[in-house]
VMD Tcl script that draws the C-alpha trace (Angstrom):
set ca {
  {98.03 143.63 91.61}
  {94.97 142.41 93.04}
  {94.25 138.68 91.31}
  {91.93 137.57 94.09}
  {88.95 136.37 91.57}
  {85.33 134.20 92.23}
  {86.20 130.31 91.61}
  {83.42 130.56 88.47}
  {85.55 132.65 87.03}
  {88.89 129.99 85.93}
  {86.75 127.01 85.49}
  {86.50 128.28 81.78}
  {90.49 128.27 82.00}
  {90.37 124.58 81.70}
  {89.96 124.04 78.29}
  {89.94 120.32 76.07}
  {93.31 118.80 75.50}
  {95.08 120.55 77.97}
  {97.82 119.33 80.25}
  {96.39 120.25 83.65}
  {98.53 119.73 86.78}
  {97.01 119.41 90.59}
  {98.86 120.41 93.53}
  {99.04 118.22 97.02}
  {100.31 114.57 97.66}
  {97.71 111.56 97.10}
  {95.22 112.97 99.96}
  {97.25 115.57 101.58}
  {96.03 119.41 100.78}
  {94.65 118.67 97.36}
  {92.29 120.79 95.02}
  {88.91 119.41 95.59}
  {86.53 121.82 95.75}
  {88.37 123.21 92.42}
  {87.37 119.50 90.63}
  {83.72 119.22 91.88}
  {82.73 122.97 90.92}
  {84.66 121.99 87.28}
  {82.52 118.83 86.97}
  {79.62 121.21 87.82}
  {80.35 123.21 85.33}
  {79.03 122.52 81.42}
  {80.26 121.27 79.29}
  {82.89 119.23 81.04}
  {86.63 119.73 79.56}
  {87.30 116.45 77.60}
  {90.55 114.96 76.52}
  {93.13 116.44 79.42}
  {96.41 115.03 79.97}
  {96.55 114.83 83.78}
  {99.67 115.50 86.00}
  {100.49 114.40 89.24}
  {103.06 113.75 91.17}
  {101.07 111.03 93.15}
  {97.36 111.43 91.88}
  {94.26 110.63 94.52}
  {90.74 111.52 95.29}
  {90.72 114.84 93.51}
  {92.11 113.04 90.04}
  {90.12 109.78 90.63}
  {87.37 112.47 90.25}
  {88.44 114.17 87.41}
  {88.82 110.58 85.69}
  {85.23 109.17 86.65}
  {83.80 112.42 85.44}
  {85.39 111.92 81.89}
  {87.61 114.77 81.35}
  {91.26 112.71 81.23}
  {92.20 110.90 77.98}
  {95.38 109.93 79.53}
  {97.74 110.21 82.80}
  {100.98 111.40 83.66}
  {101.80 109.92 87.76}
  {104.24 108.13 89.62}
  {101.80 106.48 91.75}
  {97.27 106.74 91.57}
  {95.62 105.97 94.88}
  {94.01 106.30 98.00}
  {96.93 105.13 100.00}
  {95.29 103.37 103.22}
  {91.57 103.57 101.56}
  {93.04 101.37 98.80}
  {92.35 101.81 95.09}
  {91.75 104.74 93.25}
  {87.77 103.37 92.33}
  {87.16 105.80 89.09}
  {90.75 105.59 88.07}
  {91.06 101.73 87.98}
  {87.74 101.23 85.77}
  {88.61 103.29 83.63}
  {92.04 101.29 82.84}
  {89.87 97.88 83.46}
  {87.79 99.39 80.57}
  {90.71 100.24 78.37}
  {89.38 104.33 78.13}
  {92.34 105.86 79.66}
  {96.09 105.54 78.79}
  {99.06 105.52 81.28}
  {102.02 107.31 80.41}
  {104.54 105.41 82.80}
  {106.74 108.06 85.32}
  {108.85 107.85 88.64}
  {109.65 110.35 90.28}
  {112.78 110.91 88.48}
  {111.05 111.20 85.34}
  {108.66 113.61 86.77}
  {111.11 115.87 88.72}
  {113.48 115.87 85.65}
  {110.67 116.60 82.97}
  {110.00 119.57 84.94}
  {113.51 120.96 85.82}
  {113.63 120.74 82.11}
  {110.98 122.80 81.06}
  {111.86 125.44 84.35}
  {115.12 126.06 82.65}
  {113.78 126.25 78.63}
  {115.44 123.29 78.40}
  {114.62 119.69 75.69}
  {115.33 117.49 78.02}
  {117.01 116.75 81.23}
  {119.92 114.57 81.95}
  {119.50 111.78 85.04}
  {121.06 108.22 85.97}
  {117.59 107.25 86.44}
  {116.07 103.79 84.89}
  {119.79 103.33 83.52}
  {119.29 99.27 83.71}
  {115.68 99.02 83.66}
  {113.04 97.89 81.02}
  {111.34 101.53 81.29}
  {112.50 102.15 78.03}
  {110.16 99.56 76.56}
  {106.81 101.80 77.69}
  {108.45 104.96 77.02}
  {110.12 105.01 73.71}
  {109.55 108.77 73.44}
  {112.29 109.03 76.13}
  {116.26 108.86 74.98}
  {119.83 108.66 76.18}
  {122.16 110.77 75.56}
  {126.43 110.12 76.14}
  {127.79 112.63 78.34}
  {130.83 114.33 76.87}
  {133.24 114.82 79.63}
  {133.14 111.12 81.27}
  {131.07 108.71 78.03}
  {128.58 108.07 80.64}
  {125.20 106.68 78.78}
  {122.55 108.69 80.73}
  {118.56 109.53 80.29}
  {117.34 112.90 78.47}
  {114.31 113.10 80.09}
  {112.27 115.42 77.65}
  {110.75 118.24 79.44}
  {107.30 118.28 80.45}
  {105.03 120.87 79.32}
  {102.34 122.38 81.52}
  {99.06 124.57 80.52}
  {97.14 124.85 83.74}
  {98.36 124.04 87.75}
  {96.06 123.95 90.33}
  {97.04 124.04 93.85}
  {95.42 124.67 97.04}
  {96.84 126.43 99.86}
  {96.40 127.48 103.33}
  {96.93 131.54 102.75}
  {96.84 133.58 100.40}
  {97.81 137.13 99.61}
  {95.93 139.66 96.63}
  {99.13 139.31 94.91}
  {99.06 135.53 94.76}
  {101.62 134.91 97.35}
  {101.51 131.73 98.98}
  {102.01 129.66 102.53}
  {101.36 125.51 101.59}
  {101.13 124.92 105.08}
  {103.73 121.80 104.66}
  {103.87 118.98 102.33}
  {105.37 121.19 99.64}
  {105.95 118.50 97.15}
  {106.68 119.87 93.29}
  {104.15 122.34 94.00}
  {106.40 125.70 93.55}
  {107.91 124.34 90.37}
  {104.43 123.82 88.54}
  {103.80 127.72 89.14}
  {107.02 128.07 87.27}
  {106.30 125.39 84.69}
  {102.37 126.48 83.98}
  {101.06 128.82 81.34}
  {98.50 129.23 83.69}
  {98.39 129.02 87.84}
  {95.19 128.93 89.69}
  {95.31 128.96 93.39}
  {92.17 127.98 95.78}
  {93.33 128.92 99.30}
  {91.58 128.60 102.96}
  {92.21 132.15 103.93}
  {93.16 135.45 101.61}
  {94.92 138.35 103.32}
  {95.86 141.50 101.70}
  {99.56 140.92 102.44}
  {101.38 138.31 103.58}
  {104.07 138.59 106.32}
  {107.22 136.93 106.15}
  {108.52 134.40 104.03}
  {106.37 132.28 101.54}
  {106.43 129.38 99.81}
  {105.07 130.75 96.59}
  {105.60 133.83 94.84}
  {102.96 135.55 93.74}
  {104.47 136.45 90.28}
  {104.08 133.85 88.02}
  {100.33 133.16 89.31}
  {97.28 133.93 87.18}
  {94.51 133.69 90.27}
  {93.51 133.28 93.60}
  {90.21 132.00 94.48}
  {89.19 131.80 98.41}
  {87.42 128.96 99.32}
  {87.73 128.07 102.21}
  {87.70 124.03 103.19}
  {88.73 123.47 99.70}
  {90.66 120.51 100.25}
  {87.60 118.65 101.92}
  {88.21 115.36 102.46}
  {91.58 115.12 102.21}
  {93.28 117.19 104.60}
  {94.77 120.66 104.74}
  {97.46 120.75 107.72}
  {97.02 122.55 110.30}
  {93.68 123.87 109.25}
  {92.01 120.53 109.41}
  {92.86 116.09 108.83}
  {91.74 114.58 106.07}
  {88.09 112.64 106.44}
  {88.32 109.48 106.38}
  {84.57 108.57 106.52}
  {84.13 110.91 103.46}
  {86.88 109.51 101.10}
  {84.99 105.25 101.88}
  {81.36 107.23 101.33}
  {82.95 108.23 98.48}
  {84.46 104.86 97.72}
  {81.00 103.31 98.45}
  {79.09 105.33 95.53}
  {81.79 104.98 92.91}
  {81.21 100.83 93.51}
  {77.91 101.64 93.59}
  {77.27 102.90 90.33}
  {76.55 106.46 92.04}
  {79.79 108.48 91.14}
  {77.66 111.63 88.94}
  {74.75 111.26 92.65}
  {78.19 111.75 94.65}
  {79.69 114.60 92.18}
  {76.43 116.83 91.92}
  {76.20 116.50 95.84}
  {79.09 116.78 96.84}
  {79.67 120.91 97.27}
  {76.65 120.71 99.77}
  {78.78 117.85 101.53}
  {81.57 120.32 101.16}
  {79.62 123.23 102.79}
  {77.74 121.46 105.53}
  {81.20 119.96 106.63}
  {82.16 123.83 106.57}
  {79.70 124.68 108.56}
  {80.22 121.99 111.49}
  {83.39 122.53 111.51}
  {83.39 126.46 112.16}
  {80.35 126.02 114.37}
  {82.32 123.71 116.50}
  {85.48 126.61 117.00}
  {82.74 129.10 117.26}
  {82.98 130.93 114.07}
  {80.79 131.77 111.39}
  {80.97 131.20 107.59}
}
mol new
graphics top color blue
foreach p $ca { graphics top sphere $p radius 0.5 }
foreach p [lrange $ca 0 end-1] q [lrange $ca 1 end] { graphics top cylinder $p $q radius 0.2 }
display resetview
């Protein structure tokens, strides 16, 4: 089954108060060129729940262009580059709310809803105030030993986005490394939208995600742009403090609207320089 489709053609997937879920590690092989052509795109989804393991540039992005109502993430940030500009104004402002995770909580949630499962039983936050900011999570007593442990309830998932290095028609994938919780959300999602560097028509060898549970398969090649996409290409570092610079500035919508001809001129150098063309 050929699912290889134009990236205009899922940004309607994204719909208001959905969970949505993005693939990657803080600035490692995320889905950028997926959140500027959805900020492009009119009218903006409002209201998402966003979910991310650790959430950087390509969330802070999503938050400054209003589309999250709240956040679901261990840890939001540009790790070296500092703070997460879009992201921390909005919480300054009090116009985004932080539903408090580890990576237990996370990890758990999802191994939950994997298995059809309420909830998920861990050792995690056992002794900890947690409990205080999440009241919507329980214990539970196990029945063999009388342990007290934590049912964490299972987290739900509408949309996952996740960029890869290659793809295949059928929606098999290779991440390339760093394969975080990416091959759960395709089993979690409703819906699994994949951006990928390179589409084949068959991949050789062994994969890191099956093709069956996902929806799509865009190619766009350089679609992690500035954060990095190992071994295709490092992240940028003097993209992610331009793009620093214009959220402080006042200039995060100037940075947004420009920022696929960024993406493609970046494209461009970069192929001219191995002496291909795009």
């Amino acid at each position: 089954m050929d699912k290889v489709v134009p990236l205009t053609a899922v940004l309607p997937l994204i719909q208001n108060n959905q969970t949505i879920a993005l693939g990657g590690l803080t600035i490692y092989r995320r889905p950028v060129a997926f959140v500027r052509a959805l900020l492009q795109h009119q009218p903006r989804p409002q209201n998402l729940t966003l979910l991310a393991f650790t959430a950087g540039l390509a969330s802070d992005m999503l938050v400054g262009g209003g589309c999250v109502r709240q956040t679901r993430s261990c840890y939001f940030g540009l790790e070296s580059f500092g703070l997460a500009p879009m992201f921390t104004k909005a919480v300054e402002n009090g116009r985004l709310t932080i539903i408090e995770e580890s990576e237990a909580s996370i990890a758990c949630g999802l191994r939950a809803a994997v298995g059809q499962l309420g909830f998920m039983p861990s050792r995690a936050w056992q002794g900890t105030d947690l409990f205080k900011v999440r009241p919507d999570v329980k214990t539970v007593v196990d029945p063999y030993s009388g342990e007290t442990l934590t049912a964490f309830p299972a987290i739900q998932v509408d949309v996952a986005i996740i960029h890869v290095l290659k793809a295949d028609q059928s929606g098999n994938a290779i991440l390339g490394g760093n394969p975080t919780i990416d091959e759960m959300l395709t089993h979690v999602a409703n819906t699994v939208i994949l951006t990928a560097e390179e589409v084949v028509e068959k991949l050789e060898g062994p994969v890191d995600l099956s093709g069956l549970p996902v929806t799509a398969v865009c190619h766009v090649p350089n679609g992690a742009w500035p954060t990095s996409c190992y071994p295709a290409y490092p992240l940028d570092g003097e993209e992610i403090l331009r793009y620093i610079d214009a959220c402080h500035n006042g200039q995060f919508e100037d940075y947004a609207n420009n920022a696929i001809r960024h993406s493609f001129d970046h494209a461009q150098d970069r192929s001219e320089r191995s002496g291909e063309s795009l």
